[in-house]
Steps between C-alpha positions, in 0.01 A plus 500: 500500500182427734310824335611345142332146576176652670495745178509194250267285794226765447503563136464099427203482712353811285581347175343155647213643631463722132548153339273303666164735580378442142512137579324501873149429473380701866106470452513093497428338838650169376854357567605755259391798665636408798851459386432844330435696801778268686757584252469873498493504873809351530653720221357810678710394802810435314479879372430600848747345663781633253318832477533489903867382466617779250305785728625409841830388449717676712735747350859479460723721533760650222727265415804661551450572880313147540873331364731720726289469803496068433893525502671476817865549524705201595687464814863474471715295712830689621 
């Protein structure tokens, strides 16, 4: 479920960032320019952090061997 969220985490950001860079005025050194430059900084860190999320996650293993070796057999008293 963690790959599924960073998945949907990094495609917002892209349709954000594809929705808002008509709108960002860059060449402005007013107020406005400086939230321009702020804003897509701080979107090109949310992609890179979930971009470095989804690439070094650590792997799991099959399922199957990951849910018998989680069981442990219960003692019996006798």
């Amino acid at each position: 479920m963690e790959k599924n969220r960073v998945i949907l985490s990094l495609l917002l950001c892209g349709v954000m960032l594809y929705y808002a860079m008509p709108h960002l005025v860059l060449t402005t050194s007013s107020l406005q320019g400086i939230f321009s430059i702020s804003w897509l900084t701080f979107a090109l860190f949310v992609a890179g952090g979930n971009l470095s999320s989804l690439l070094y996650a650590p792997r799991r293993k099959k399922a199957g061997i990951q849910k018998n070796s989680a069981r442990k057999p219960l003692r019996q008293r006798g």
